[in-house]
Structures are given as structure tokens and as C-alpha cells.
C-alpha positions as CSV (number, residue, x, y, z in Angstrom):
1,X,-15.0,-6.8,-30.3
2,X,-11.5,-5.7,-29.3
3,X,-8.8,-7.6,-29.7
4,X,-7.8,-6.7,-26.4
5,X,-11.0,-7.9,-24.9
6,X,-11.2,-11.3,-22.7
7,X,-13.9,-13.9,-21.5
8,X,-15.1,-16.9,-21.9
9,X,-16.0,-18.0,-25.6
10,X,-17.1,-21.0,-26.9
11,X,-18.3,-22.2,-30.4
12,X,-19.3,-19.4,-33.2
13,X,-19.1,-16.5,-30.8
14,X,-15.5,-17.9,-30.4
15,X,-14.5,-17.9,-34.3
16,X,-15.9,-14.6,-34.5
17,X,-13.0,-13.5,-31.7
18,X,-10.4,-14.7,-33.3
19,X,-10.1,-14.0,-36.3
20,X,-11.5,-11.5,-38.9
21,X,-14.2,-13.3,-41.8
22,X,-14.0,-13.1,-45.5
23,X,-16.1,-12.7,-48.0
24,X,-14.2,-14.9,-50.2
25,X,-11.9,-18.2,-49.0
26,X,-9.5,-18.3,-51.9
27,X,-6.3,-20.5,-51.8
28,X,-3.1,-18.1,-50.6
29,X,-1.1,-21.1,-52.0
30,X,1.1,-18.5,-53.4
31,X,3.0,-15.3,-51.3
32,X,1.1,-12.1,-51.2
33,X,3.9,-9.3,-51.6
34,X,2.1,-7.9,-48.3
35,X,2.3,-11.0,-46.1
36,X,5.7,-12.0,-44.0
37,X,6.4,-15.3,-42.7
38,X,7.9,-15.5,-39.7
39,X,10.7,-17.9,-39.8
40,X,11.6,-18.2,-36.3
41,X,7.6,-19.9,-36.1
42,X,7.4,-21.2,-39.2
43,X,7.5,-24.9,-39.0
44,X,7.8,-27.4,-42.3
45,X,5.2,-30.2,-40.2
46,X,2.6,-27.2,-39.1
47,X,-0.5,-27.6,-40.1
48,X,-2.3,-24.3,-39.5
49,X,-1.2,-21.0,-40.5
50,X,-2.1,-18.2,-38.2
51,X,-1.8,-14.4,-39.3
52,X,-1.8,-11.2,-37.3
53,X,-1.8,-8.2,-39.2
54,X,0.6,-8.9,-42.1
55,X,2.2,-11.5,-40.7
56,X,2.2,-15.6,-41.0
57,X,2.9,-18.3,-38.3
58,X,3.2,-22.2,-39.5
59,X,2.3,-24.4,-35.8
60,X,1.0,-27.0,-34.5
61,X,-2.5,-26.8,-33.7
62,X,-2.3,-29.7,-31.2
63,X,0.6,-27.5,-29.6
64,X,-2.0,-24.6,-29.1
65,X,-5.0,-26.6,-28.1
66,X,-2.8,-28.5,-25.5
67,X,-1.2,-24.8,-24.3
68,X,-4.5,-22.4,-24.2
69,X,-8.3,-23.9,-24.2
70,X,-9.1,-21.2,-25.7
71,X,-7.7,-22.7,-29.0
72,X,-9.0,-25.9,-28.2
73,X,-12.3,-25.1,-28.1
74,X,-12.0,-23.1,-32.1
75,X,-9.9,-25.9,-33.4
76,X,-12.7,-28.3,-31.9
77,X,-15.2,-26.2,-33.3
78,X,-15.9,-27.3,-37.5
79,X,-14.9,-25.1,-39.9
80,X,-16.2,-24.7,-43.2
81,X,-14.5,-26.9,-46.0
82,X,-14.3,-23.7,-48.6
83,X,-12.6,-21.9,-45.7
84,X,-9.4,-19.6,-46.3
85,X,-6.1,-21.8,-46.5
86,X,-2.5,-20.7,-47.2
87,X,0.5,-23.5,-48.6
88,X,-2.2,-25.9,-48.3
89,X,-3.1,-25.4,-44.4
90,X,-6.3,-23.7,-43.6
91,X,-5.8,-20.1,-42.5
92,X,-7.1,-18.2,-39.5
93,X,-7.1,-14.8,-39.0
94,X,-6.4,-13.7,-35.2
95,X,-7.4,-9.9,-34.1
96,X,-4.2,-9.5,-32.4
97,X,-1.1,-7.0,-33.5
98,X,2.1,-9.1,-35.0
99,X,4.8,-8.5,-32.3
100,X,2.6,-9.4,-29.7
101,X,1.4,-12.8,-31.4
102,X,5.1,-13.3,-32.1
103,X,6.3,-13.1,-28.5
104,X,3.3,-14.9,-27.6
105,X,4.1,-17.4,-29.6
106,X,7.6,-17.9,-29.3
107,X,7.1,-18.1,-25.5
108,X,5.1,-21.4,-26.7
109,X,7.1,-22.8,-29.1
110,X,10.5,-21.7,-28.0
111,X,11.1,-22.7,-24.5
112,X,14.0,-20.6,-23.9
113,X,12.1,-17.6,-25.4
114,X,10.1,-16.3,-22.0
115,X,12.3,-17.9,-18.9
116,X,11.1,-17.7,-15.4
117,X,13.2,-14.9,-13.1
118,X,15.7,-13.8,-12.6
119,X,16.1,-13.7,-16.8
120,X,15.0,-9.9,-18.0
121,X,13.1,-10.0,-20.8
122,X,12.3,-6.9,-22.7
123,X,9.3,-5.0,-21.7
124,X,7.5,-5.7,-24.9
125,X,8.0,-9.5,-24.7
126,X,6.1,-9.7,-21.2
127,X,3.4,-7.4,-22.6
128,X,3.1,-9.2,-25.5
129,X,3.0,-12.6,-23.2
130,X,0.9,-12.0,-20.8
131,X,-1.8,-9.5,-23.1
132,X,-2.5,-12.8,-25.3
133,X,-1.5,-15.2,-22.4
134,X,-4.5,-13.8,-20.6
135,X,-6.8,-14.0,-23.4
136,X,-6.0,-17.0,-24.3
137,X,-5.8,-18.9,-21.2
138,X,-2.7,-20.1,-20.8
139,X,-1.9,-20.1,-17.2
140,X,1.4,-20.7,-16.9
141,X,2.6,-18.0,-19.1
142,X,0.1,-15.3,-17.5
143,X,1.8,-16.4,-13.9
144,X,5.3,-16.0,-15.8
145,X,4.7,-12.7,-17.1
146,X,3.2,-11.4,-13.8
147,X,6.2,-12.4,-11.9
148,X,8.0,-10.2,-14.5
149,X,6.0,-7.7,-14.1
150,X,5.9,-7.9,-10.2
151,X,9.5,-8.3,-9.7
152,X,10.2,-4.4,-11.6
153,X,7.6,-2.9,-9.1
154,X,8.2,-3.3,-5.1
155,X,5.5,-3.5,-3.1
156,X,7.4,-3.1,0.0
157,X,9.6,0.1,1.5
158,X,12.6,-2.2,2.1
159,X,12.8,-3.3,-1.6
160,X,12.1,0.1,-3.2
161,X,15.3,1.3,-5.2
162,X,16.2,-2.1,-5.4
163,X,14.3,-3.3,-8.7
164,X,15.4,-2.5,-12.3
165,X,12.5,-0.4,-13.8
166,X,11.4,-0.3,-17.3
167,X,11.6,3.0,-18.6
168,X,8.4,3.9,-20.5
169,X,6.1,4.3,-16.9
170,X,3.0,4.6,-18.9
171,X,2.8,1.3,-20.7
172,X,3.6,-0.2,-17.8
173,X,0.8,1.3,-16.0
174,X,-1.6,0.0,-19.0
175,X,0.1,-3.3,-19.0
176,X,-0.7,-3.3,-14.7
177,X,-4.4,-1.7,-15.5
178,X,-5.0,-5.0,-18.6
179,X,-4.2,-7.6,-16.2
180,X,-5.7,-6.2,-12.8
181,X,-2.2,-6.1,-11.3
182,X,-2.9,-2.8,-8.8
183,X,-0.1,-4.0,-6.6
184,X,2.2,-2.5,-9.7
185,X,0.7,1.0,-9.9
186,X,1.7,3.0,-6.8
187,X,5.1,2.6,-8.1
188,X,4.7,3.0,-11.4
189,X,2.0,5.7,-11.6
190,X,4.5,7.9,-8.9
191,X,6.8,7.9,-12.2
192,X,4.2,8.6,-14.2
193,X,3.2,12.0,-12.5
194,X,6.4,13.0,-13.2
195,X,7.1,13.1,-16.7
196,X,5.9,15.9,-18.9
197,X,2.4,17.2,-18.5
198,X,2.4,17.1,-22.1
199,X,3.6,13.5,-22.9
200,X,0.8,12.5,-19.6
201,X,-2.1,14.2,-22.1
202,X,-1.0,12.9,-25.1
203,X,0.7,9.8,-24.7
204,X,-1.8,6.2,-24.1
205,X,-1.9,6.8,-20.2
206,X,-6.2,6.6,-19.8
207,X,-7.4,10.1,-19.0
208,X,-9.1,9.1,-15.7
209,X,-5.4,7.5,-14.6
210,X,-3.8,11.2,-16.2
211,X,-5.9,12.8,-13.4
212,X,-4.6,11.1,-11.0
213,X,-1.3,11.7,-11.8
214,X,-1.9,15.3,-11.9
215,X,-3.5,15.5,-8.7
216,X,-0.9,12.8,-6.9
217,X,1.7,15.4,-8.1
218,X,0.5,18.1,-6.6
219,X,0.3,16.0,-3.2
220,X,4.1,14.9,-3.8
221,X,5.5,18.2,-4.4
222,X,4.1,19.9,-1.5
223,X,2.9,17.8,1.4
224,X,5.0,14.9,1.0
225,X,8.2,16.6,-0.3
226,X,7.8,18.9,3.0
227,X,7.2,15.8,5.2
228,X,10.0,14.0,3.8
229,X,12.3,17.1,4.4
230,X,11.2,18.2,7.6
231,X,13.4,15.8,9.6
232,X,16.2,18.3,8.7
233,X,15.2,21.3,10.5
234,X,13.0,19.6,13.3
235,X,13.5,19.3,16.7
236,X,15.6,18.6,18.4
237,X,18.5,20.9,16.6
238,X,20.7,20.4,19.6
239,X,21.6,16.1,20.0
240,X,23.0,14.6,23.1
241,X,26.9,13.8,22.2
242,X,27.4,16.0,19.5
243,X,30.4,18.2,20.0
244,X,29.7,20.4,17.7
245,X,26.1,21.9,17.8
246,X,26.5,25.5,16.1
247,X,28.3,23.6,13.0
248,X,25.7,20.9,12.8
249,X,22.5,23.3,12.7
250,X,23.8,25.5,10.6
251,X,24.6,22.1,8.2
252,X,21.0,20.9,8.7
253,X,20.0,24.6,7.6
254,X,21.9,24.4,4.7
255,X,20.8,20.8,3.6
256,X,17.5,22.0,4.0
257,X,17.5,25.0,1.4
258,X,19.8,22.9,-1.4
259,X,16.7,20.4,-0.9
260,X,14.4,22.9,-1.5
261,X,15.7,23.2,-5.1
262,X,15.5,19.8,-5.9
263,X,11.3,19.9,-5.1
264,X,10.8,20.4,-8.7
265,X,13.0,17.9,-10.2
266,X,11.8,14.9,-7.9
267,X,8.2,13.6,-7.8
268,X,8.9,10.4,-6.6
269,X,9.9,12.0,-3.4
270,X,11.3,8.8,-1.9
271,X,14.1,9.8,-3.8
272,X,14.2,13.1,-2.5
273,X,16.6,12.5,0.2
274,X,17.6,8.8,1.2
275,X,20.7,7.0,3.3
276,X,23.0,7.8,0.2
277,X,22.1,11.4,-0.4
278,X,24.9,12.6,2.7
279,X,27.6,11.2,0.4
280,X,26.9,10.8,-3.1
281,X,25.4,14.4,-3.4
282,X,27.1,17.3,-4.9
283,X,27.3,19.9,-1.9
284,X,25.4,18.1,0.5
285,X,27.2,18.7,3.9
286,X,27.7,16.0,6.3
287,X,27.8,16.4,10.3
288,X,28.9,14.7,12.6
289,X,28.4,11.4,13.2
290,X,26.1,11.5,16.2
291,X,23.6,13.7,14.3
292,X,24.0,11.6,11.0
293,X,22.8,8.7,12.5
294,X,19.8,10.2,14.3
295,X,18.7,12.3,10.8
296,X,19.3,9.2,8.9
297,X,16.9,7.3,11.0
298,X,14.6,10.2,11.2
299,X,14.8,10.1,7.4
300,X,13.9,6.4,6.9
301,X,11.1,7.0,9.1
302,X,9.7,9.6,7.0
303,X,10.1,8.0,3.9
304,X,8.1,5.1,5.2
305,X,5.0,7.0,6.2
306,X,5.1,8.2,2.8
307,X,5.1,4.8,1.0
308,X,2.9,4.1,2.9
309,X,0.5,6.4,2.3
310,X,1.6,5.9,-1.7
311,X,-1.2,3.9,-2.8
312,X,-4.2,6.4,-1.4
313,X,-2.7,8.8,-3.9
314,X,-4.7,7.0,-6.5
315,X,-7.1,5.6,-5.3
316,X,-6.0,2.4,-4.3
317,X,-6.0,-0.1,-1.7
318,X,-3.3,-0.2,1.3
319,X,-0.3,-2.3,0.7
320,X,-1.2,-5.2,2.6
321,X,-4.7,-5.7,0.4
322,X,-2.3,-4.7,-2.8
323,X,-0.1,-7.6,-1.7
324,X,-3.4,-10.0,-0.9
325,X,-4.2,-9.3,-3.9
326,X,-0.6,-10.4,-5.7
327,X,-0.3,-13.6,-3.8
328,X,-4.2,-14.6,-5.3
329,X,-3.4,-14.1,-8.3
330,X,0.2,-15.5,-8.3
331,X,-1.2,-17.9,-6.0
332,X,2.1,-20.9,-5.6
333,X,3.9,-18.9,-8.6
334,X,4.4,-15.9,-6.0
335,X,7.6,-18.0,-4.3
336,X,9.1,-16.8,-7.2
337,X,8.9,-13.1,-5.6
């Protein structure tokens, strides 16, 4: 079984999860040149000694079994008296990899580790969190990590650009895909059709997601690119109260064909032209300020339909089941948002 793997365990199924049997159960009363201790969880009145991969954790198992019933139930379960110990506290394997253990645990033990919003953690503190929070069953740290995870992602138009992104979109998207959080991936799995074909087929993304990146490209660089361009050249070219008519087509003209050039360098094509573009854009023209107002609005307008037509790209439910969705799983946690 995957260490990545979840359910519901109970007795010797359960001990067979968590951590890896020996043939042997010698003492480890001495340090293995291979084994590191993590000082920053390694307590003098622990009295179990967890290790993930190559590395050791001294706790508190009444800490863990009142955090996660997941270890309540295998330090409930008896263990055999010749089992592995190490500095005279029996010894359990877990199947999990060492950094996420360690954020996982720290987030336990350390109650300034993993704060609530609006702290930042690093990406690979909330993975690490909320993959073992998850399988372990401790709520409050899953709920935590989601709101994390949520507040990166926007699931509405008005808060898109507004959220700090992490910047490696595919383990993100396998973070989202782990813990059923579908409400992340329109967002993220737009960035992830635009990175390099290469890095999409080599990199972790799942193949079945990889296709849908490659075919919500397509989509984004022709339909939706046009759609989110076309205010610039449609009718009407001539606005009542402009004074200047001739000067203002010929801008819109103009815009249109420098935006043509950026098709290729914009998947995400909410980004293609937005409120800030008319000013913050090398050689963008700006006309006047009657037919500003009227394209800008005619901009936001386009830009909606395509967010909200985002999630259909792969495969996904409509916004307002994606955010049904958050609030069940967030349930009260989701004021945080």
C-alpha cells in the first residue's frame, strides 16, 4: 500500500500502514551513521520514536493519539514486547517521506509552525500538512492547509490577479487532485497548460491531467484569446462623444495587431489584455477617454465569459458547484476565505 494512500484502518491492517516490518527487532540504542535525529522534534520526555526514511522523531504518543485517531487506534493496538526500539523507546516505522513527516509534525508539536491565514507558509509545508493531515485524520490541520491552499487559487473573477501564487503549477495541481480540492484546478491547471510541453510530459503532472492541458491550450490560444480580443475591433468603431473618431479606430487597429503577438506568450488569456494593460504596456496606445471607458468595460465583460467558461476546459464542474464544493469541505473553516 502507498504511503500516499488513505481510509479507514483499524487494528493489524492499521500497523501494516504505518510502518514498514522487520525481520529482526534489535535495540538501535546506539546511532546508525545513516539515521538523523531531528532536533527541532526531538523531545528528552518522548517516549516513541518515529522514523521516516532516514530520519528520527522523539514525541509524545499521547500528543498523536489525542491530535489524529488514526494514531490512537495503533498506539491502542498491542505491540509485540521484542518489537524494534531506539534510546530505549519502541520504534515505528511510518511509510511517509521525511520532510513531509517533519512539517507534519511540527505543525503538531510547534504551534507557531503552520498559522492560520493570512501567514504564508511555503508551499511544501502545506503539502506536507495537509498530505499526512489527511491521512491521518487530523481535522484541524486538513481545514488549515485547505484554507492555504484555497486562499492562492480564486474561485471568483473579481478576486483573480489578486492572490499570490505558488510557482511550481504542477504540484499544486497534484496537491488539489490528493485532497479533492477541484475548486483549485481551473486556476491552476490554466498555468499549467502553459509551461513547456516538455516539462508537462516529463514533470509529475498525471498524464490524463497533461491532456487536458494540451487540449485547454489549444482552446486558450485560439477561441478564447480571439474572444478576449475582439472587443478591440468590434462594433461599434464610431462612440457617441468621442471627438476624435479616425484617431481612436485607427488606435483600436493598432492595439489589436500588437495583441496579436502576445497570443503565444499568454495562455492564461485573462491576462491577455486587462484594466491595466492601456497604461502599464509598452506601446499600447491609449484613446480617448470616452472610448477607454466603453473598451474597458467591453473588456471586463469578455474576460468574465471566459472564467467562466474556465472550468469546462477540464472537465470540471461550473464555479458555483466548485464553490459548493469548497464550503463542504471547509464547512465553518471557509469564513476564513
Amino acid at each position: 500500500m502507498d504511503g500516499n494512500d488513505d481510509g479507514n484502518l483499524s487494528g493489524g491492517v492499521l500497523s501494516v500502514y504505518l510502518f514498514r516490518p522487520r525481520r529482526r527487532a534489535p535495540r538501535m540504542d546506539t546511532m546508525s551513521p545513516e539515521l538523523v535525529r531531528e532536533e527541532t522534534l526531538w523531545f528528552s520526555d518522548g517516549t516513541l520514536v518515529l522514523q521516516a526514511e532516514t530520519r528520527l522523531f522523539r514525541v509524545s504518543p499521547g500528543v498523536l493519539a489525542a491530535k489524529s485517531p488514526v494514531f490512537q487506534d495503533m498506539l491502542g493496538f498491542p505491540q509485540p514486547q521484542d518489537g524494534e526500539s531506539y534510546d530505549g523507546c519502541p520504534l515505528v516505522h511510518l511509510l511517509d517521506s521525511a520532510a513531509d513527516t517533519t512539517h507534519f509534525l511540527r505543525a503538531i508539536f510547534h504551534y507557531d509552525y503552520f498559522e492560520p491565514w493570512p501567514a504564508r507558509p511555503e508551499f511544501d509545508v502545506v503539502s506536507g500538512v495537509l498530505r499526512l493531515s489527511q491521512k491521518y485524520q487530523v481535522e484541524p490541520l486538513r481545514k488549515r492547509a485547505l484554507i492555504h491552499l484555497s486562499r492562492r487559487y480564486p474561485i471568483t473573477f473579481d478576486d483573480f490577479g489578486c492572490t499570490d501564487e505558488w510557482d511550481d503549477p504542477i504540484a499544486v495541481a497534484n496537491l488539489a487532485r490528493h485532497a479533492s480540492a477541484d475548486w483549485v484546478l481551473p486556476v491552476v491547471l490554466t498555468a499549467c497548460a502553459w509551461l513547456e510541453p516538455e516539462k508537462l510530459l516529463s514533470g509529475s503532472l498525471s498524464p490524463s491531467d497533461a491532456l487536458l492541458c494540451f487540449r485547454a491550450r489549444d482552446l486558450l490560444q485560439t477561441r478564447w484569446s480571439s474572444r478576449i480580443l475582439e472587443f478591440l475591433l468590434s462594433p461599434p468603431l464610431e462612440l457617441p462623444g468621442c471627438q476624435t473618431p479616425q484617431s481612436c479606430l485607427e488606435t483600436r487597429i493598432n492595439n489589436r495587431a500588437l495583441a496579436e503577438t502576445w497570443r503565444e506568450e499568454k495562455a492564461i488569456v485573462l491576462y491577455l489584455w486587462h484594466e491595466d494593460t492601456w497604461t502599464e504596456v509598452d506601446f499600447v496606445e491609449e484613446p480617448c477617454g470616452v472610448c477607454r471607458e466603453y473598451l474597458t468595460a467591453a473588456s471586463q465583460a469578455s474576460r468574465r465569459v471566459c472564467w467562466n467558461n474556465l472550468p469546462s476546459l477540464f472537465g470540471l464542474p461550473n464555479w458555483s458547484t466548485l464553490l459548493d464544493q469548497r464550503t463542504a469541505a471547509l464547512g465553518y473553516f471557509e469564513r476564513a476565505l
